[in-house]
C-alpha positions as CSV (number, residue, x, y, z in Angstrom):
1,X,-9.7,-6.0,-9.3
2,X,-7.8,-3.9,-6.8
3,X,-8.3,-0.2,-7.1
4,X,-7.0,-0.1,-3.3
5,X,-3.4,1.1,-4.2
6,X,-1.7,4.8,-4.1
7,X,-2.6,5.2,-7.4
8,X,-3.2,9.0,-8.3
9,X,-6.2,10.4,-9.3
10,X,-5.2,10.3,-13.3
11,X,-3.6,6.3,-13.1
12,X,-6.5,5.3,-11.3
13,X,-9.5,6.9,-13.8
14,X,-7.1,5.4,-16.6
15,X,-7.5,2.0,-14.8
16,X,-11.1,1.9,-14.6
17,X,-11.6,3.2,-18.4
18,X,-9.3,0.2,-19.5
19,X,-11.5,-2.2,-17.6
20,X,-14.6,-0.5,-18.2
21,X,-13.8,-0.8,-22.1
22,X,-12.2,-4.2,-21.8
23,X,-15.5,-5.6,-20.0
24,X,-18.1,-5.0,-23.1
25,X,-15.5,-6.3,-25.2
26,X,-15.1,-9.4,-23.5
27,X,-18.4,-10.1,-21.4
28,X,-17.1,-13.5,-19.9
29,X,-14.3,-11.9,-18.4
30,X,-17.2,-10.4,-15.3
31,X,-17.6,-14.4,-14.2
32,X,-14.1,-14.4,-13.1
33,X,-14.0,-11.3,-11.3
34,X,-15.1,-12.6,-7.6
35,X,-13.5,-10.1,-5.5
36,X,-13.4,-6.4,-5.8
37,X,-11.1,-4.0,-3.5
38,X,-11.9,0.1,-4.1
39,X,-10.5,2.8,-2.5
40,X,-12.5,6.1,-2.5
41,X,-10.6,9.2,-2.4
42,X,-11.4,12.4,-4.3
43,X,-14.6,11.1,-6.6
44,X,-15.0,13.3,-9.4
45,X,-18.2,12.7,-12.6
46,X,-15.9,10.7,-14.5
47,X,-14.9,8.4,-11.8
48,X,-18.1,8.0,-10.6
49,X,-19.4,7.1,-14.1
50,X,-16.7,4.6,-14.2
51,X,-16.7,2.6,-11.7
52,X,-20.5,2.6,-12.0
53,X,-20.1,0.6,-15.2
54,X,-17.9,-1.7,-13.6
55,X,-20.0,-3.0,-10.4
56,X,-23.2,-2.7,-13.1
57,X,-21.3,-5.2,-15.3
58,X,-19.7,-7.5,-12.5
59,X,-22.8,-9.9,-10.7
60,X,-20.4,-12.2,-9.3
61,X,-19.0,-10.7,-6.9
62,X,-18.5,-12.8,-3.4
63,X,-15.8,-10.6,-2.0
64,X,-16.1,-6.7,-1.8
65,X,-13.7,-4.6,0.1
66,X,-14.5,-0.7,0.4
67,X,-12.7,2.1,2.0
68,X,-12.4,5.9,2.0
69,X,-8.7,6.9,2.5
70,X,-10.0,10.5,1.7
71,X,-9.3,13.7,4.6
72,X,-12.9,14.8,3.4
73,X,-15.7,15.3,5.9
74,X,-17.2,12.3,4.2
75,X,-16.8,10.9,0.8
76,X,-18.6,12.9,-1.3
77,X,-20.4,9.9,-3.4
78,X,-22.9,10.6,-6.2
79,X,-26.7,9.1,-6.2
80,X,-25.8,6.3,-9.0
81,X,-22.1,5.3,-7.4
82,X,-24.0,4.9,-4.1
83,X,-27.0,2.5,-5.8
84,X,-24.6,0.8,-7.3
85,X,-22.5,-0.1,-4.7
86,X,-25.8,-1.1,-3.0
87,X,-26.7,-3.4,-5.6
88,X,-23.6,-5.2,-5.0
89,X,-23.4,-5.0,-1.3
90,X,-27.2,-6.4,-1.0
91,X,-26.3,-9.2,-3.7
92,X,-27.3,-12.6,-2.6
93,X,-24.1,-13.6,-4.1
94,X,-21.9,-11.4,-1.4
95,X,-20.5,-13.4,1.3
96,X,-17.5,-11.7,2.7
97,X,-18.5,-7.3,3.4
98,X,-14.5,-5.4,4.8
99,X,-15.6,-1.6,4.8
100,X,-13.1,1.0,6.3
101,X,-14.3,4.7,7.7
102,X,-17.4,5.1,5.3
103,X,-20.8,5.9,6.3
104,X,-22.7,3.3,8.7
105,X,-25.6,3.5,6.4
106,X,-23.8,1.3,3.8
107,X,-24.2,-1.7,6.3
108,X,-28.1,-1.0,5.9
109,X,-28.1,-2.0,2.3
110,X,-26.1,-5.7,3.1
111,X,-27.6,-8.9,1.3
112,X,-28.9,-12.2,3.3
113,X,-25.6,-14.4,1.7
114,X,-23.2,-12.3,4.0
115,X,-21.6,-14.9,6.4
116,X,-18.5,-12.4,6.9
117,X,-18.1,-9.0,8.2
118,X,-15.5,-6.5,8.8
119,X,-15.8,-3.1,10.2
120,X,-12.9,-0.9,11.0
121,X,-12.5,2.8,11.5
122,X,-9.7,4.5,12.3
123,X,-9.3,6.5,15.3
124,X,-8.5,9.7,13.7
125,X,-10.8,9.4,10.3
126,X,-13.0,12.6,9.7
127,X,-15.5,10.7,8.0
128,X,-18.6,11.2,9.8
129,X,-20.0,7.4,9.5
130,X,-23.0,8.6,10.9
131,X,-24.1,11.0,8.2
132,X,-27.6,10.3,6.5
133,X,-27.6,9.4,2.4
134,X,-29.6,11.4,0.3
135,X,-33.1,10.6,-0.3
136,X,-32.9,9.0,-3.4
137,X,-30.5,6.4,-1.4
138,X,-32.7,6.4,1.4
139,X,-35.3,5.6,-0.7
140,X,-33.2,2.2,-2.2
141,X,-32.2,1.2,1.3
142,X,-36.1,1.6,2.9
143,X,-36.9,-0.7,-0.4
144,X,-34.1,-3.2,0.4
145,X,-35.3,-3.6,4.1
146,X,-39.1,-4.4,3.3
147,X,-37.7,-6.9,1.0
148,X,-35.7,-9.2,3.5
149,X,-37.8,-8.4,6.6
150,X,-38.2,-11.2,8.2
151,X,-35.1,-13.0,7.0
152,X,-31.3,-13.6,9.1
153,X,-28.1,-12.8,8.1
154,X,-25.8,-15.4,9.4
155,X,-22.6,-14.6,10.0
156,X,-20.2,-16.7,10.9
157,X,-16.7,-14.4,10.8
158,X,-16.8,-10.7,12.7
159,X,-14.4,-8.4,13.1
160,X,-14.8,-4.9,14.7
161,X,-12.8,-2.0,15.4
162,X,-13.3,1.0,17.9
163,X,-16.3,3.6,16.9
164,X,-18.2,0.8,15.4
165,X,-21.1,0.8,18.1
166,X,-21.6,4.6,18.2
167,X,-21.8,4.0,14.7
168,X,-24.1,0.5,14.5
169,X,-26.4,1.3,17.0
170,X,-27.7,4.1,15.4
171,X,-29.8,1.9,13.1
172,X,-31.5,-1.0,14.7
173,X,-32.1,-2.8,11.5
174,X,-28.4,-4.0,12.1
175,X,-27.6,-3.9,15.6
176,X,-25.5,-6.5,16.7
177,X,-26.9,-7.5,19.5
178,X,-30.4,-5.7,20.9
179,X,-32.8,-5.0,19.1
180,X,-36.4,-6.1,17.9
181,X,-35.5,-5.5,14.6
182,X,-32.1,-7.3,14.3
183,X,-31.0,-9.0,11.1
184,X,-27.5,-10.1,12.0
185,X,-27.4,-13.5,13.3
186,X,-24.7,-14.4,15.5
187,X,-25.5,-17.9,16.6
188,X,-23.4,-19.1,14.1
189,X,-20.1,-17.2,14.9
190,X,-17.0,-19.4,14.5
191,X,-14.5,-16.5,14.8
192,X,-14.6,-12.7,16.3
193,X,-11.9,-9.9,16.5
194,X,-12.9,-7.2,18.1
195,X,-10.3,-4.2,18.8
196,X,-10.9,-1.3,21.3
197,X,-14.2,-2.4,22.3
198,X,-15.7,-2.7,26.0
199,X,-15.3,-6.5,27.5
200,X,-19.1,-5.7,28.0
201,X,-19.6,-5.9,24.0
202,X,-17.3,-9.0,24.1
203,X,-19.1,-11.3,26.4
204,X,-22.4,-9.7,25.1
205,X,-21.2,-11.3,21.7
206,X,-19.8,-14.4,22.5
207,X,-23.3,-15.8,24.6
208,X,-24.9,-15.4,21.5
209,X,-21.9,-17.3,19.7
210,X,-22.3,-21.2,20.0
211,X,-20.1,-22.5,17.6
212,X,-17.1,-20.2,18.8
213,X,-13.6,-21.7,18.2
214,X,-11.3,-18.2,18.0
215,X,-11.4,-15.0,19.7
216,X,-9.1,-12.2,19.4
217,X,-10.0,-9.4,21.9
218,X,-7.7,-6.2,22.0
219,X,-8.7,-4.0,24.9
């Protein structure tokens, strides 16, 4: 399902009420959705609602691609959209995470089947990735961390863009490379692109990288 196109606001509400009607309707249909690509622009209640349903309904999701193409401060994102993206993102099932200018603390909420990992934010976004969630949220993510502490997220495909480390470092729990309480697990890297990032973060990286066999590093 790809909600990632310059839809407008009414097409794309129409889109998610056809699938969110079709879905009940036909329950098998959810096994065969494996990757989902959203878009978050102007959410309004009914939106929200909607694409709610959907993730609630799809558990097989291995591929999830999110991004705010929104001029907004941050995208404004209700309680139950946010736990329910959560649920998918922290989904064993999840291997493959591509978020673009949303808020770091998504990354906090990420499942120990992730092997791949994309974060990208553009240099003239006004999303402020660093804003906190709302308590409720908070709350879900605090949960979510006390249930995999202790347990390695190995990734084995990374691909960063400039602002990510401002962004990352803020929260220890996934810092890519310091860190007592570090869940990401480089050793078993097989391919990094990194974009605008310091050679420092780069070789930093790459020691911790023994299986290595592709790097792309744009200064």
């Amino acid at each position: 399902m790809n909600c990632d196109l310059p839809y407008s606001q009414d097409r794309r509400v129409q889109i998610l009420q056809e699938f969110a009607a079709l879905l009940p309707q036909s329950p098998h249909l959810a096994t065969y959705v494996r990757h989902l690509q959203y878009s978050f622009t102007r959410i309004d209640l009914t939106e929200s609602q909607l694409l709610s349903t959907v993730l609630k309904s799809l558990d097989r999701i291995e591929i999830l691609t999110l991004s705010n193409s929104s001029d907004l401060e941050a995208p404004l994102i209700p309680d139950d959209l946010a736990l329910s993206v959560l649920d998918t993102i922290r989904s064993p099932g999840l291997t493959r995470l591509y978020i673009k200018n949303l808020l770091m603390w998504f990354l906090r909420g990420v499942g120990v089947g992730l092997t791949s990992l994309m974060v990208n934010y553009y240099h003239k976004t006004k999303t402020r990735i660093g804003a906190k969630p709302t308590e409720q949220v908070e709350n879900a993510l605090v949960t979510h961390e006390a249930g995999i502490m202790g347990r390695k997220i190995f990734l084995t495909s990374l691909r960063v863009e400039k602002h990510f480390l401002e962004a990352v470092r803020a929260f220890e729990c996934v810092s890519l490379t310091k860190g007592p309480q570090s869940r990401l697990e480089l050793s078993e890297l097989v391919d990094i692109q990194v974009n605008n990032l310091p050679l420092s973060f780069v070789e930093e990286v790459t020691k911790k990288a023994m299986k290595l066999k592709w790097l792309d590093w744009k200064s």
